[in-house]
C-alpha positions as CSV (number, residue, x, y, z in Angstrom):
1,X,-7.4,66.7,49.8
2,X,-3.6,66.0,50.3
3,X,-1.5,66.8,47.3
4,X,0.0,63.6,47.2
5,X,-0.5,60.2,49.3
6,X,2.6,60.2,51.9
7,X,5.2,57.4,51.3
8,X,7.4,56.3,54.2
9,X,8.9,58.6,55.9
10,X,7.5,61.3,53.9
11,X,5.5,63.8,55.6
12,X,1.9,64.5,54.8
13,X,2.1,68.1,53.2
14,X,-2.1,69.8,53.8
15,X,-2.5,73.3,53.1
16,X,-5.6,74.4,54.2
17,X,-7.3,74.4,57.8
18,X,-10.1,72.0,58.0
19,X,-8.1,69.2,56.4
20,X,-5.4,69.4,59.1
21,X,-8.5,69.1,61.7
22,X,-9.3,66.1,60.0
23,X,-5.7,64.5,59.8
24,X,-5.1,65.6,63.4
25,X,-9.1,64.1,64.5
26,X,-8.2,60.9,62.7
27,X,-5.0,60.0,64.7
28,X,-6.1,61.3,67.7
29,X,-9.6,58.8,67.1
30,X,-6.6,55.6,66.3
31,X,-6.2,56.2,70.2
32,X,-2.4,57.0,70.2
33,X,-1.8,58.1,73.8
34,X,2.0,59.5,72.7
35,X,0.6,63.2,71.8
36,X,1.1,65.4,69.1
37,X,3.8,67.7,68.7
38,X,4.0,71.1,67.4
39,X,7.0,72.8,65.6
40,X,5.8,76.8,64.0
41,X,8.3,78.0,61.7
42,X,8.8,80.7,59.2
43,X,10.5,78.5,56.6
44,X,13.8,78.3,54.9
45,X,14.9,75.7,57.7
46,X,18.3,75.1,59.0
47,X,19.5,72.3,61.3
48,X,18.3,74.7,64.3
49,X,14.4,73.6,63.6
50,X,15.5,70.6,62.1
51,X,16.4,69.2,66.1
52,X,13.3,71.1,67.3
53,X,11.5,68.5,64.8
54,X,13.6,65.5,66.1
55,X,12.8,66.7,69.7
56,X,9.6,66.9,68.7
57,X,9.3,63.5,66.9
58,X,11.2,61.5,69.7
59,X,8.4,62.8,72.3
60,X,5.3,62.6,70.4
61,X,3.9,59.8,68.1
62,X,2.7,62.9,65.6
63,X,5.1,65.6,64.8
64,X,3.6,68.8,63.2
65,X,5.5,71.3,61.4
66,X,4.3,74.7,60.1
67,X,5.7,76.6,57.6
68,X,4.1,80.2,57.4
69,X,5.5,83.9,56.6
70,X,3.2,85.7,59.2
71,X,2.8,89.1,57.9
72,X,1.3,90.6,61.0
73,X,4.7,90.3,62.6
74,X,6.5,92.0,60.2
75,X,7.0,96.4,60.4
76,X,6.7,98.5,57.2
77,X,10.3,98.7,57.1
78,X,11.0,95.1,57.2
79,X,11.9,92.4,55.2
80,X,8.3,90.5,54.2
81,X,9.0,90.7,50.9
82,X,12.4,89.4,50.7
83,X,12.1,86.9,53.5
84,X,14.1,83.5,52.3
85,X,11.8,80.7,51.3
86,X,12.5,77.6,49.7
87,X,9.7,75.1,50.2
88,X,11.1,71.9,47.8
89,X,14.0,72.3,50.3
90,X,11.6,72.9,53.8
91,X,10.1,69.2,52.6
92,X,13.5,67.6,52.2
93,X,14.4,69.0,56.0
94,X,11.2,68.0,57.2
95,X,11.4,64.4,56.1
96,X,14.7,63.7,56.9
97,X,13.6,65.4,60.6
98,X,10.9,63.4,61.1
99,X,7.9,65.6,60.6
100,X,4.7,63.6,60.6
101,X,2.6,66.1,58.8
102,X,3.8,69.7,57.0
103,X,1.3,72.7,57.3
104,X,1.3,75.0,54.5
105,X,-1.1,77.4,54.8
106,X,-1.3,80.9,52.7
107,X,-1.8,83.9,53.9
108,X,-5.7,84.3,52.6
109,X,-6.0,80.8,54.6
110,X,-5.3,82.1,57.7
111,X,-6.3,85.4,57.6
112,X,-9.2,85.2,55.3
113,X,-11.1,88.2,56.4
114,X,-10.2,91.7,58.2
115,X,-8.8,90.9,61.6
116,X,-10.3,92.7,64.2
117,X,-8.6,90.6,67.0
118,X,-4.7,90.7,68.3
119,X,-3.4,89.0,70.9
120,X,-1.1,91.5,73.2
121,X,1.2,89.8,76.4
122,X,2.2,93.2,78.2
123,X,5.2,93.5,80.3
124,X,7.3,90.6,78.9
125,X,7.3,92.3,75.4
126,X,7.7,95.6,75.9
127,X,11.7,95.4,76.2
128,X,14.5,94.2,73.6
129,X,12.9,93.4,70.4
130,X,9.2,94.4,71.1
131,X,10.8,98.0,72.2
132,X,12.6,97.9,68.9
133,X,10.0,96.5,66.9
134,X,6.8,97.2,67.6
135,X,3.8,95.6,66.9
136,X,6.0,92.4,66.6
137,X,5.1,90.3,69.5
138,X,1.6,91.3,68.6
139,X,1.8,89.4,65.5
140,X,3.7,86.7,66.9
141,X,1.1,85.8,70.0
142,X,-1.5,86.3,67.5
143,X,-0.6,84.0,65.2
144,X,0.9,81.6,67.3
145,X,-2.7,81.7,69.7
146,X,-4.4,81.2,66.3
147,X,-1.8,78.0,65.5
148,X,-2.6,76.2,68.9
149,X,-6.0,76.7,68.5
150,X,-6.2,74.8,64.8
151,X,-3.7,71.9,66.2
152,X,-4.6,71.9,69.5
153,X,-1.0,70.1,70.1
154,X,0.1,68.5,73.4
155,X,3.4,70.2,73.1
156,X,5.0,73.1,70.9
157,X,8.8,73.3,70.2
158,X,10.8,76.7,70.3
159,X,14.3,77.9,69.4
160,X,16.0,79.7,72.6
161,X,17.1,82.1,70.2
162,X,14.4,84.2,70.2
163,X,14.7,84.3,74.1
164,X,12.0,86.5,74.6
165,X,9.8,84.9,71.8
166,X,9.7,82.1,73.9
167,X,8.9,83.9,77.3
168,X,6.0,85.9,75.2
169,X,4.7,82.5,74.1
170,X,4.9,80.9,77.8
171,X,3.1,83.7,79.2
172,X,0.0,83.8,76.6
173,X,-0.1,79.9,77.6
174,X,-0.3,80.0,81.3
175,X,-2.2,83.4,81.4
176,X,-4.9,81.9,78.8
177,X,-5.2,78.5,79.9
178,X,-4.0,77.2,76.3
179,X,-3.7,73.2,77.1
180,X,-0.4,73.3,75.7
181,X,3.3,72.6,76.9
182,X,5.9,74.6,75.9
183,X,9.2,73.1,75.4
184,X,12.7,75.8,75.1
185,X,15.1,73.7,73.1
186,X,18.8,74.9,72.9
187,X,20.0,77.2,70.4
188,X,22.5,75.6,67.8
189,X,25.4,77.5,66.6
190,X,28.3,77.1,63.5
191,X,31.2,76.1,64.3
192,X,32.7,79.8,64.7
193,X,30.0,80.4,67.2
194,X,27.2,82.5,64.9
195,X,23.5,81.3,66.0
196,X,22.1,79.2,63.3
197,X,19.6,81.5,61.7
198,X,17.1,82.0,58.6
199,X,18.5,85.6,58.2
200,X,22.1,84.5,58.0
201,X,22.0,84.1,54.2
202,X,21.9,87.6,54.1
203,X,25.5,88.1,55.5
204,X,27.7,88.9,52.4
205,X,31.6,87.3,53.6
206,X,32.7,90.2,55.6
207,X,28.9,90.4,57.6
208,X,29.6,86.8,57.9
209,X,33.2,87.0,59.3
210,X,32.2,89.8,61.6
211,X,28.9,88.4,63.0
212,X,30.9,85.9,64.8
213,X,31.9,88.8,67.8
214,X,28.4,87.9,68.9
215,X,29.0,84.9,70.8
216,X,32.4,85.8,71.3
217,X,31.2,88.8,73.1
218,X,28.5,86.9,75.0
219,X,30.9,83.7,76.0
220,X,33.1,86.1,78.2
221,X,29.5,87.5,80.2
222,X,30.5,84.7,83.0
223,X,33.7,85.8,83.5
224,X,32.9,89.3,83.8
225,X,29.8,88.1,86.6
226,X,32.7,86.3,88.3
227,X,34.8,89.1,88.5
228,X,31.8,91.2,90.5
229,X,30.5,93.3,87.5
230,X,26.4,95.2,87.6
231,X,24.3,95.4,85.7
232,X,24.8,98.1,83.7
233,X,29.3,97.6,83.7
234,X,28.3,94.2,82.1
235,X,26.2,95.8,79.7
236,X,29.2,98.5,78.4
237,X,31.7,96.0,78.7
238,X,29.4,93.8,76.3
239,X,28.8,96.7,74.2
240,X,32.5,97.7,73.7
241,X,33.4,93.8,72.9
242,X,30.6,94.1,70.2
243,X,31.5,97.3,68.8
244,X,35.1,96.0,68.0
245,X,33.6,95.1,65.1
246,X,33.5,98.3,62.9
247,X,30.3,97.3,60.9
248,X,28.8,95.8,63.6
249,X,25.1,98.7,64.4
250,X,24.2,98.1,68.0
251,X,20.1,97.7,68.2
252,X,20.2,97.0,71.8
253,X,22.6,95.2,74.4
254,X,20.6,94.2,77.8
255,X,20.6,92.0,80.4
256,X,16.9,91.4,82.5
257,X,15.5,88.4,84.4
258,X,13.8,85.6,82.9
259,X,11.2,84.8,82.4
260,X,9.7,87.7,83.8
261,X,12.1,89.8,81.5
262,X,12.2,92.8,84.1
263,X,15.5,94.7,84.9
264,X,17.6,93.6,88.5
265,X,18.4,96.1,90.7
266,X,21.3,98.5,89.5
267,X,24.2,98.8,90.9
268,X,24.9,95.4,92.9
269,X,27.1,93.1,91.7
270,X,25.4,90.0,88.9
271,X,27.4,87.2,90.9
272,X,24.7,87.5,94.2
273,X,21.7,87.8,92.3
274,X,19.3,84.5,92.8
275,X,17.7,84.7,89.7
276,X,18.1,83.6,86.3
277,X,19.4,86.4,84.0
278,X,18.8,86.3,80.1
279,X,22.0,88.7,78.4
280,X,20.5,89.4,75.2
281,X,21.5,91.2,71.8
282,X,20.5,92.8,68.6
283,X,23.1,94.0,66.0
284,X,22.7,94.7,62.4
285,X,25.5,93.8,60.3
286,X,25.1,95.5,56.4
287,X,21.0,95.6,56.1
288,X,21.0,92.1,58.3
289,X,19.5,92.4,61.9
290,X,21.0,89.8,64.1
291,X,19.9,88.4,67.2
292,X,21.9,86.4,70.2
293,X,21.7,85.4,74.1
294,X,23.2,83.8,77.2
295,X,21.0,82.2,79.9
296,X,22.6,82.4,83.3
297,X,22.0,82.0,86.7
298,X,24.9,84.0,88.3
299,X,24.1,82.5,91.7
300,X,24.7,79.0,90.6
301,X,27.9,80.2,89.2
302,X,26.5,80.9,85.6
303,X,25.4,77.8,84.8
304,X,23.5,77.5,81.6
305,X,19.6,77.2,81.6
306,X,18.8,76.7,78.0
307,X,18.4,73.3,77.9
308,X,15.9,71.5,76.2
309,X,13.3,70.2,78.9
């Protein structure tokens, strides 16, 4: 049962598995031909998933949103525990977005016995945040294999954010056969630059003030293509712009093709290279891991790829 009958323009909040089947069978039997629409979160949403919701909800006549913690993506030195959730406000963004229904699921729900199955995509996450973090991507291409399987949506909605989350996700799809388009939207930023992100209500004033050299630092990566720089020179001269900031703790600064998220060949200037190019960071500011990208294609002189498609 639904714990309370939807009103207009309220979404339909289920919590458990074989109820969302149901809801999902039943408007897929009322013979809507407009698709359903996927959008998996983690919670505490900002107005980044909010417009993956609106995306969503303008291509498909069902918009589903998740809402789920995953622990299986999460280190032993991370920050399960303290991860920001607020669902009373989650259901406020999600109506006001245009989410159809709102999947709630608990942990025991979706992992209700000892997992003895994992979901690995090789080669795409074994750089940036998968080299930093392993296990991650593990968790994440479980979980979200486990997600497309229950919905069985026409099309899911990702943040370009998480750059490599989204090429992880891509690849699981085509090398699976998972009926399932993916859709890269763009990411959003405040107004001084900083990606829109759960984590950022972590930044105390000065982490705040400071996080900002991120997209600073990544806006000038054009120039320094036009100007004939590698690889690797873009790389330090992103790293030095970064570290201006003296509480800014480099993770990693790297720059790889994308998708395919392999490393060009050194030493040859970025502006000849035919190939689109993701420029990608991680920096911790206080206890608060950040993370940030530009998608280029320095052939095309650096035009930006991130659209939403």
């Amino acid at each position: 049962m639904t714990e309370s009958a939807p009103r207009h323009n309220e979404p339909q909040i289920i919590r458990t598995i074989a109820e969302l089947r149901a809801a999902i069978a039943a408007f897929r039997r009322a013979g809507a031909d407009s698709g359903v629409g996927f959008v998996p979160t983690m919670g505490y949403l900002h107005e980044g998933h909010a417009s993956l919701i609106r995306k969503s909800a303008a291509d498909n006549g069902l918009t589903l949103l998740s809402i789920f913690v995953n622990p299986i993506q999460f280190g032993p030195n991370e920050d399960l525990d303290k991860y920001p959730r607020d669902e009373a406000r989650d259901l406020k963004v999600a109506a006001a977005s245009g989410a159809s229904i709102v999947f709630l699921p608990s942990a025991a729900e979706m992992y209700p016995a000892k997992r003895v199955t994992t979901v690995t995509v090789n080669e795409v996450s074994d750089s940036l945040c998968g080299a930093s973090r392993p296990g991650h991507f593990d968790g994440v291409a479980t979980v979200v294999a486990k997600l497309f399987n229950i919905v069985q949506p026409d099309r899911a909605y990702f943040g370009m954010k998480d750059a490599q989350q989204v090429a992880v996700i891509a690849r699981m799809v085509q090398d699976l056969n998972i009926p399932v388009e993916v859709v890269p939207c763009p990411i959003l930023r405040e107004e001084d630059g900083l990606a829109l992100s759960s984590r950022n209500v972590y930044l105390d004033a000065k982490a705040r003030s400071e996080a900002s050299v991120l997209s600073r630092a990544l806006s000038r990566t054009e120039e320094w293509i036009e100007e004939g720089a590698t690889a690797s020179e873009l790389i330090s001269r992103l790293s030095r712009e970064i570290a201006s900031s003296d509480i800014a703790d480099i993770d990693y600064v790297d720059l790889l093709t994308y998708p395919e998220l392999t490393r060009p060949e050194e030493g040859k200037p970025l502006a000849g290279l035919d190939a689109d190019v993701l420029v990608a960071v991680a920096v911790r500011f206080g206890q608060t891991r950040l993370i940030d990208n530009k998608l280029l294609n320095p052939a095309k002189a650096g035009a930006i790829l991130c659209s939403a498609k």
